[in-house]
C-alpha positions as CSV (number, residue, x, y, z in Angstrom):
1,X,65.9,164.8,-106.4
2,X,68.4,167.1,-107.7
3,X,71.4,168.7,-106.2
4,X,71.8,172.2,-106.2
5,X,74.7,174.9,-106.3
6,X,74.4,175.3,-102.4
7,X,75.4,172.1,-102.5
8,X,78.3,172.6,-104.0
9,X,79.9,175.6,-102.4
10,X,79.5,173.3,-99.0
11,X,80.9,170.2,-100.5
12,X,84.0,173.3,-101.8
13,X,84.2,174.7,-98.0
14,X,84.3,171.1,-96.1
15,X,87.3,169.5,-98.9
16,X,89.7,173.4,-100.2
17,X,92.0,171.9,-102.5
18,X,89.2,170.4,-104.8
19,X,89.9,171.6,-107.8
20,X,87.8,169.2,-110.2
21,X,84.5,167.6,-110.1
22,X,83.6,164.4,-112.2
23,X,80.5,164.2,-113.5
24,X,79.6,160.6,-113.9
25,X,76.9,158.2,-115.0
26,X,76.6,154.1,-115.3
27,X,75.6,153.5,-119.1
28,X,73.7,150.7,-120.4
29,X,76.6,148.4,-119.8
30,X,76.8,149.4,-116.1
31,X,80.4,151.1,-116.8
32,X,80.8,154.9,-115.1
33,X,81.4,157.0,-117.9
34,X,81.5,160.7,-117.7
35,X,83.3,164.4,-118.0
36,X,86.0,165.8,-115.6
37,X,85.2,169.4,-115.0
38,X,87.1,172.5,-113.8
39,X,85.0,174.1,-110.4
40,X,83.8,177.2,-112.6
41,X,81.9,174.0,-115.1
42,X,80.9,172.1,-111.9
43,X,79.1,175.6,-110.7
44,X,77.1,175.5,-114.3
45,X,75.9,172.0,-113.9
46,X,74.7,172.2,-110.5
47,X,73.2,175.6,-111.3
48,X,71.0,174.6,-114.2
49,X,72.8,171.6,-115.9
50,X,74.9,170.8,-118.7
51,X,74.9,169.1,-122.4
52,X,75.9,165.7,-122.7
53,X,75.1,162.9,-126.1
54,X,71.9,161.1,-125.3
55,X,73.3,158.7,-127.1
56,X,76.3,158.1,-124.1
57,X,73.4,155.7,-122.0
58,X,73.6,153.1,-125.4
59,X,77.3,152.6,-125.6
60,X,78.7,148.8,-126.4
61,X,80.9,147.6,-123.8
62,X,83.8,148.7,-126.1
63,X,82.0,152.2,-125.5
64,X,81.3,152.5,-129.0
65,X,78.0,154.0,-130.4
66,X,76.5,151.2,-132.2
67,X,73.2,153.5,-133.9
68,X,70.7,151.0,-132.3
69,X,67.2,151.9,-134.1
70,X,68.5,154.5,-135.4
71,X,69.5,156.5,-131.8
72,X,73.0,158.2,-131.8
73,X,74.5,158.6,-135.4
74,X,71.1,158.6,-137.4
75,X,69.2,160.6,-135.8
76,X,72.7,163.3,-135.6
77,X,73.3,162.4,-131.7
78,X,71.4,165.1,-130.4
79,X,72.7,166.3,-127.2
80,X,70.4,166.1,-123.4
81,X,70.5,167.7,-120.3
82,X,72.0,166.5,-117.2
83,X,71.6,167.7,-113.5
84,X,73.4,166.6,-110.8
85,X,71.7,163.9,-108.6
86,X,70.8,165.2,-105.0
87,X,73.3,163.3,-102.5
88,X,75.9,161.5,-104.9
89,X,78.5,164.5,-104.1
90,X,81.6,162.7,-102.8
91,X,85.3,163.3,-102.3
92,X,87.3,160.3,-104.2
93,X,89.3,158.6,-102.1
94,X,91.6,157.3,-104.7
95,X,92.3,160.1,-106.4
96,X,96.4,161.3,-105.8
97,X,94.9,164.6,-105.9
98,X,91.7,166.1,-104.1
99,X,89.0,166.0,-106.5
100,X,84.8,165.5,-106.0
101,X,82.8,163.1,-108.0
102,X,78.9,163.4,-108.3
103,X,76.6,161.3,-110.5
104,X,74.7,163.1,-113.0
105,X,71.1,162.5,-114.3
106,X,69.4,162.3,-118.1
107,X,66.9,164.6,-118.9
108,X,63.9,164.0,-121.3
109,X,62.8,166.8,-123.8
110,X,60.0,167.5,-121.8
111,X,62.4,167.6,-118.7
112,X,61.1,164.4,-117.0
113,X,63.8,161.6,-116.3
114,X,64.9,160.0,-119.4
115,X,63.8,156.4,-119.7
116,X,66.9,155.7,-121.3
117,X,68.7,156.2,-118.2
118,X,69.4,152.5,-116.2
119,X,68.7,154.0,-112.6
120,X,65.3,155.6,-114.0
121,X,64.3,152.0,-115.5
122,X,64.5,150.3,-111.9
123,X,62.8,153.9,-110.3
124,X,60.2,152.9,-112.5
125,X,59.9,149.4,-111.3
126,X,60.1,150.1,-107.5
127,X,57.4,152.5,-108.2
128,X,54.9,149.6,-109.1
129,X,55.7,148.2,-105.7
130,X,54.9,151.6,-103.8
131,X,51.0,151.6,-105.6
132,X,50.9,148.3,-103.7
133,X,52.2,149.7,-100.4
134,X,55.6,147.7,-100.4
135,X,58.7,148.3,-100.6
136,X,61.6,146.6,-101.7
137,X,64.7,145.5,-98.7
138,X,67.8,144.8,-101.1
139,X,71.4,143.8,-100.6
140,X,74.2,143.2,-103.0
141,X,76.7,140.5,-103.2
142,X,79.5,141.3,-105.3
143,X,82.3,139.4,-106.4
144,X,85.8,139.8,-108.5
145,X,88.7,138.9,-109.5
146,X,92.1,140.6,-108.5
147,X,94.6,140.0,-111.8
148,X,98.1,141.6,-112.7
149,X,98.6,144.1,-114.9
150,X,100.5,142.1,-117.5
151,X,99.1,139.2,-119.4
152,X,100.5,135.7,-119.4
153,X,102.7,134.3,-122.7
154,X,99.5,133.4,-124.6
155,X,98.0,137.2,-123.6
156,X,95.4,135.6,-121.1
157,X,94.9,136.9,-117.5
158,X,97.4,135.9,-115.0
159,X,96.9,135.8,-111.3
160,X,98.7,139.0,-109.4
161,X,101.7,138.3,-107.2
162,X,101.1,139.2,-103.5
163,X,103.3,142.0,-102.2
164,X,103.1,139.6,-98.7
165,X,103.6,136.7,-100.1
166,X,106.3,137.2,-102.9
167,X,104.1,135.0,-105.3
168,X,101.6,134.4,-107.1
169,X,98.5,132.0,-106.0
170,X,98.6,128.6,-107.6
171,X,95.0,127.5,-105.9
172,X,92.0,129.0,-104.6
173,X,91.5,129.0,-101.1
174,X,88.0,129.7,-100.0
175,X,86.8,131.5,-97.0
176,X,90.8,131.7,-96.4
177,X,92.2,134.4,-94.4
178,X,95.7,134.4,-94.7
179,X,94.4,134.4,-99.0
180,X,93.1,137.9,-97.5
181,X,95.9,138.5,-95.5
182,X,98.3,138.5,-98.7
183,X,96.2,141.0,-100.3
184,X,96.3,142.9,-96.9
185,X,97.6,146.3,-98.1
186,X,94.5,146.3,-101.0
187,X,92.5,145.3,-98.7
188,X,92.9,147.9,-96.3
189,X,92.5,150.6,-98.5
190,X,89.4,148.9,-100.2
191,X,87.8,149.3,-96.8
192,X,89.2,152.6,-95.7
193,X,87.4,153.5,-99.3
194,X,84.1,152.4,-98.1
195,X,84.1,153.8,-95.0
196,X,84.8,157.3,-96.4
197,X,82.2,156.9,-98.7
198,X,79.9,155.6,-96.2
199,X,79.6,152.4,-98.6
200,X,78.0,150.0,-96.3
201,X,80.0,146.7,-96.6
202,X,79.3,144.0,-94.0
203,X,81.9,141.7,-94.9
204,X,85.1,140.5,-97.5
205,X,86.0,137.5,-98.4
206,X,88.1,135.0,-100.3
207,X,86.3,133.3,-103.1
208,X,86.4,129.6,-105.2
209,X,87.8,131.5,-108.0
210,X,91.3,132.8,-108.6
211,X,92.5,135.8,-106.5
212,X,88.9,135.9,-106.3
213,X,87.1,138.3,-103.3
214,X,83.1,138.6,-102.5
215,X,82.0,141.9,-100.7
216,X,79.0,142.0,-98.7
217,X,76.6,145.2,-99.0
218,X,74.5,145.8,-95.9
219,X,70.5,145.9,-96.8
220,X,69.0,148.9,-97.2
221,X,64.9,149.8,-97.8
222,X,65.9,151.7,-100.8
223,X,66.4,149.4,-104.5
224,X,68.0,152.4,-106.3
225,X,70.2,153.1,-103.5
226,X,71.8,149.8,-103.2
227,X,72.3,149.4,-107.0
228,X,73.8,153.0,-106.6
229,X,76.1,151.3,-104.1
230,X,76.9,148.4,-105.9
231,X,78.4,150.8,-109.0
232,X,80.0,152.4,-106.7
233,X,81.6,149.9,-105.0
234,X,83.1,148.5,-108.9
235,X,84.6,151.6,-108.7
236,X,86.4,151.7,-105.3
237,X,87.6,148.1,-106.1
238,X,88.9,149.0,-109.6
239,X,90.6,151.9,-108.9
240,X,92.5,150.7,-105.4
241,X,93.3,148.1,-107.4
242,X,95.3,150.2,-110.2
243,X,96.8,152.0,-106.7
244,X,98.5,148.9,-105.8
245,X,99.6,147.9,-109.7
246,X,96.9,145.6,-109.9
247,X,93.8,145.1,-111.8
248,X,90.1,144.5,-110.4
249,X,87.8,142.8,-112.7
250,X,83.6,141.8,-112.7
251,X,84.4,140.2,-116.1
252,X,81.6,136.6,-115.3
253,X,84.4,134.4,-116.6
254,X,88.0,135.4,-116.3
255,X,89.6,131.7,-115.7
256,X,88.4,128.7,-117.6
257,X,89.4,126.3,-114.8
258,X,87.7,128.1,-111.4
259,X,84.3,129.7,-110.8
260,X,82.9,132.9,-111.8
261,X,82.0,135.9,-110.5
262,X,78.4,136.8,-109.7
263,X,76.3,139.4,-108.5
264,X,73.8,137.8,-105.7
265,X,70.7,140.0,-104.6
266,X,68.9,139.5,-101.1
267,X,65.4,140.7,-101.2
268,X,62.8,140.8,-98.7
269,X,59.3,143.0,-99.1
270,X,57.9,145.8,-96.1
271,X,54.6,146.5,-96.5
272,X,53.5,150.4,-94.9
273,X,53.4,149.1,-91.2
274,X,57.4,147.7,-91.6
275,X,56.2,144.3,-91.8
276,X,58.4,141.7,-94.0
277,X,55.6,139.9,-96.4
278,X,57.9,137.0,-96.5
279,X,57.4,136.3,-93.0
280,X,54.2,134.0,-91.4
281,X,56.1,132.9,-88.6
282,X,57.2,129.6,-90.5
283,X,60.3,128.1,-91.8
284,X,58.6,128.0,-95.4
285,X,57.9,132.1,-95.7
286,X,54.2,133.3,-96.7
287,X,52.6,132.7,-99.7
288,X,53.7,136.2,-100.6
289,X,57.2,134.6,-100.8
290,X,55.7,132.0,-103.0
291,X,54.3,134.2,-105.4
292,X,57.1,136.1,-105.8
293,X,59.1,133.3,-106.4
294,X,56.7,131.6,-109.5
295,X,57.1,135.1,-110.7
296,X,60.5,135.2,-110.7
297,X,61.2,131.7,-112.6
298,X,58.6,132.8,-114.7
299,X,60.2,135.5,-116.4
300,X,63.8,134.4,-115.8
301,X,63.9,133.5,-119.6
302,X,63.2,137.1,-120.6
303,X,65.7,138.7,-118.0
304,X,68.9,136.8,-119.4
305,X,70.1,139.0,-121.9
306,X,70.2,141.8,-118.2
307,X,71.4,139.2,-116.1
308,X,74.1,137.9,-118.4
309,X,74.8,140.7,-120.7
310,X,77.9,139.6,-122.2
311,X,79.1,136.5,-124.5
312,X,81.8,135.4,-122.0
313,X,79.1,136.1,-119.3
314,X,77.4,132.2,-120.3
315,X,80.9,130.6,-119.4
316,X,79.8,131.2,-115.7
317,X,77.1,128.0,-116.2
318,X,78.8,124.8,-115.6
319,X,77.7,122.4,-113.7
320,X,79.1,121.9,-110.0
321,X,80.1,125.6,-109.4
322,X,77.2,126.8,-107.6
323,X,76.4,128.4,-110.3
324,X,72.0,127.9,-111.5
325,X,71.5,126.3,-114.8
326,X,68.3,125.8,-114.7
327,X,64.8,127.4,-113.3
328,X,64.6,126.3,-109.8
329,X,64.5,127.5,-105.9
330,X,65.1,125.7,-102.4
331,X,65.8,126.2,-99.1
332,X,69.0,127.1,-97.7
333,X,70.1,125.4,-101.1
334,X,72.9,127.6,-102.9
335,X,72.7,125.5,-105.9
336,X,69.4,126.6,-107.4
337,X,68.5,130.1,-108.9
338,X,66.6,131.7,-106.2
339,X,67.7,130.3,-102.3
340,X,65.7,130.9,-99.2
341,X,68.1,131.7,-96.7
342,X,68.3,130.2,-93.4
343,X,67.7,132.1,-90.6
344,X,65.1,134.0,-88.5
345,X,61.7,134.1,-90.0
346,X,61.4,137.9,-90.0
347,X,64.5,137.9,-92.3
348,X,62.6,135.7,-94.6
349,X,64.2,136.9,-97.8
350,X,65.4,135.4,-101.1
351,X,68.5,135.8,-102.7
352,X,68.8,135.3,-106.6
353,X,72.3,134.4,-107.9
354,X,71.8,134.2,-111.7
355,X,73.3,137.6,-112.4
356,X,76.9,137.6,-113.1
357,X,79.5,140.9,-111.6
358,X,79.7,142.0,-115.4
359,X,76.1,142.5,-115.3
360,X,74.6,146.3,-114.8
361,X,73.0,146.4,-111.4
362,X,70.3,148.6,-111.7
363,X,69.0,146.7,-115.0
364,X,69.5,143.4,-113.0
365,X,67.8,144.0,-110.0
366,X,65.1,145.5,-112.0
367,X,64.4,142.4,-114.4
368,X,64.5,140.6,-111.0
369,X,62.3,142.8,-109.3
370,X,59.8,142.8,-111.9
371,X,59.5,139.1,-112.1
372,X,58.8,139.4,-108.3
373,X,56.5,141.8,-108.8
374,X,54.2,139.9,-112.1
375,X,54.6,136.9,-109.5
376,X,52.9,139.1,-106.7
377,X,50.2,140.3,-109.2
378,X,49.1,136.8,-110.2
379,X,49.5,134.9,-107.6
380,X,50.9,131.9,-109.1
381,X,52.6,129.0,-107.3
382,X,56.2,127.9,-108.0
383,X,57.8,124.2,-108.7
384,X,58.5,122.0,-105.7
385,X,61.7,123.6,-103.7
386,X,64.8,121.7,-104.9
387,X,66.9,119.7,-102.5
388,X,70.5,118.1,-103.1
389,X,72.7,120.0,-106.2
390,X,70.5,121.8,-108.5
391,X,73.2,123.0,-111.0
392,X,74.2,119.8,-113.0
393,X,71.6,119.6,-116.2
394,X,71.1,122.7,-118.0
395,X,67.0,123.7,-118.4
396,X,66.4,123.4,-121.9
397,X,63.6,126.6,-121.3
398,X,66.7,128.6,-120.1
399,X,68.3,130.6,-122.3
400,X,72.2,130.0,-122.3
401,X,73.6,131.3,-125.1
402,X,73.6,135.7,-125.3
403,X,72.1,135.2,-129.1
404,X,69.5,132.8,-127.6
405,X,69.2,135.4,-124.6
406,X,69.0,138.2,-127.0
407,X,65.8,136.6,-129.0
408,X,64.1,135.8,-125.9
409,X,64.3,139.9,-124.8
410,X,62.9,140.8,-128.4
411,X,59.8,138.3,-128.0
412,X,59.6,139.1,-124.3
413,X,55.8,139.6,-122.9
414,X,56.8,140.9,-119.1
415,X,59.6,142.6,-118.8
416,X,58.9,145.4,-121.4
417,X,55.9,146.1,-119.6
418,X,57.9,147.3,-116.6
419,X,61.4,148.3,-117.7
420,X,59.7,150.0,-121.1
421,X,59.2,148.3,-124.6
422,X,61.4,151.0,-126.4
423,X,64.3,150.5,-123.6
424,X,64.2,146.4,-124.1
425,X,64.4,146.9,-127.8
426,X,67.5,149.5,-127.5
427,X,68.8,147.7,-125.3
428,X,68.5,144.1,-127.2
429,X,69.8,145.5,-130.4
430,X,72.9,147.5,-128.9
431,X,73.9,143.7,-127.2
432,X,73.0,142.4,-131.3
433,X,75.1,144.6,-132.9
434,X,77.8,144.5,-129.8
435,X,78.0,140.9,-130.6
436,X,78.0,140.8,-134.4
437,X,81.3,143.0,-134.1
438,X,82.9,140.2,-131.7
439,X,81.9,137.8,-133.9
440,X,83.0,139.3,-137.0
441,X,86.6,139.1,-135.9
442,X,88.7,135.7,-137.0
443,X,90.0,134.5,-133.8
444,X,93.5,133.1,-132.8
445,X,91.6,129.2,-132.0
446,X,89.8,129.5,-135.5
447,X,93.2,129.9,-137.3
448,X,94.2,127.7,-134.9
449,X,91.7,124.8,-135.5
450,X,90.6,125.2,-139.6
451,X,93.8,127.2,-141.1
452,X,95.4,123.6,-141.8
453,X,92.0,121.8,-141.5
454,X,92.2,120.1,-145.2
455,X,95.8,118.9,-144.9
């Protein structure tokens, strides 16, 4: 589970020049925070460890400590161990100098994994699914938004001009390769990235959105690893990006007028002979499938606040941008919340595209995998599959607003039962508090609108 200092001194011998090793770890808003350390450090964390805040895993999105219940300025921010995670040593390919990164993990008092830890919370999950003999086949979908470094007049995001091109995009052009080809020096790189790191991306895209790119992860049998290489990938795309004086960004709603970005997850379940419980043979997938759908919609109330963690994140749900508003599956159908995929029957998977890119993988997929999971436990059978487009009324049951999102986490039944009933709260009041500090600032459209509103 953990690396040790052999590690190390091979990872030294294979890359000389290294002279710095960042020690990094997604927090609670799925953003790689961490400490930059000399070799001689990097030797006393893989030898035994090293003191880090607790309080780091419950950061706002601003990467402020908000105190929630009390954890991180009440309670003096006591300090954890970390160790270094057993293969996450890497050389960074976008770094102008040679320098390692390696992702760190939290430490209980007792030394057990802390529960505050994201990763740990979907460990926990996929560990429910082992008892049962199955394990989870996973696949990212991630898409962004490519946007230039300087804001427009009015301080808004502005599409990046295209070193090919000489100018900026004024449309989207989906599934457009000469979009790519404009982009081609980014591009190239991006992949050349992936290949070092042995990311394994399948496929690149242009999206509906603005500048906006989808990259394909390749399944793997392994949840925790494919989250692991989805925060890995935000960071290969966000830091190319700054190489080629541009800026990546997940953010769920950057533009008002073109799509979102969203983070799509293919699952499929083996059982311990390799089988795929999805499959019968038919078109329509076992009843396994089934139940893990009505599972899914069942709790998909409870899991907003994880899938959309962010105000801006509810933007994404408009009607007619493929985008689900409401609680509903189909075939081949990539208007509803979870789609069937065509294709052979012993891919029978589904593929859930509520989660926006801003959201943090590892809590996603594991609000999604434990709906899947409550669904396998009781059996239940979903709604009719929904045919035509799916995504024009919103579902009144659906939470849509984060402070509606919010209240449905605190009163949840399900979820804190498998992500932990101390972690939902934390994590339900850090997004509170995150959100009464937005909301406490007097915006440029409210002077705007009620400044001259009596005249």
């Amino acid at each position: 589970m953990y690396a040790e200092i052999g590690d190390l001194e091979q990872f030294l011998e294979e890359h000389p020049g290294v002279d710095a090793i960042d020690a990094v770890f997604p927090d609670m808003c799925g953003i790689s925070r961490g400490k930059r350390l000399t070799v001689e450090h990097a030797r006393q964390l893989f030898a035994g460890g090293l003191q880090i805040p607790a309080s780091m895993l419950m950061l706002s999105v601003t990467g402020s400590c908000m105190d929630p219940l009390g954890k991180g300025v009440s309670d003096g921010d006591p300090d954890t161990v970390v160790r270094p995670l057993a293969r996450t040593l890497i050389r960074v390919p976008w770094s102008a100098t040679p320098r390692g990164q390696v992702t760190v993990g939290f430490l209980n008092d007792a030394g057990g994994a802390s529960s505050f830890e994201p990763r740990n919370v979907l460990s926990g999950v996929v560990a429910r699914f082992a008892e049962q003999g199955l394990c989870p086949v996973v696949a990212c979908e991630l898409e962004f938004c490519l946007v230039d470094r300087e804001r427009d007049a009015y301080g808004m995001p502005q599409k990046p001009e295209s070193a090919v091109a000489g100018r900026r995009h004024k449309s989207s052009q989906l599934m457009s390769l000469s979009h790519v080809d404009d982009f081609e020096g980014y591009v190239s790189d991006v992949t050349t990235a992936c290949r070092e790191l042995q990311l394994p991306v399948t496929a690149l895209n242009a999206e509906y959105g603005g500048d906006q790119f989808e990259i394909n992860l390749r399944h793997v049998a392994d949840a925790v690893q494919s989250a692991d290489h989805a925060i890995l990938l935000k960071q290969v795309v966000q830091n190319i990006a700054v190489k080629h004086d541009m800026r990546a960004t997940f953010m769920a709603k950057p533009y008002k007028a073109t799509a979102g970005s969203g983070m799509h997850w293919h699952v499929s379940l083996l059982d311990e002979a390799g089988n795929n419980v999805f499959d019968d043979g038919s078109e329509q997938g076992s009843s396994k499938l089934r139940h893990a759908v009505a599972g899914v919609l069942e709790v998909m109330p409870e899991g907003m606040a994880f899938f959309a963690p962010n105000l801006n994140s509810y933007r994404r749900f408009q009607p007619g941008l493929f985008v689900p508003m409401s609680r509903t599956w189909g075939y081949n159908n990539r208007s509803v919340a979870l789609r069937v995929p065509a294709g052979k029957s012993e891919d029978r998977r589904i593929e859930y595209r509520v989660p926006g890119a801003d959201a943090n993988p590892y809590l996603a997929l594991a609000a999604l995998l434990a709906g899947m999971h409550c669904g396998l436990e009781l059996c239940g059978e979903p709604t009719s599959p929904k045919t035509g487009n799916a995504c024009v009324k919103p579902d009144a049951g659906l939470p849509l607003r984060l402070s509606d999102a919010l209240r449905e986490l605190n009163a949840a039944v399900t979820l804190p039962d498998y992500l932990g009933a101390e972690y939902c709260k934390v994590y339900a009041a850090t997004k509170q508090l995150e959100l009464d500090a937005f909301l406490s600032e007097i915006s440029a459209r409210e002077v705007e609108w009620y400044l001259r509103s009596d005249s």
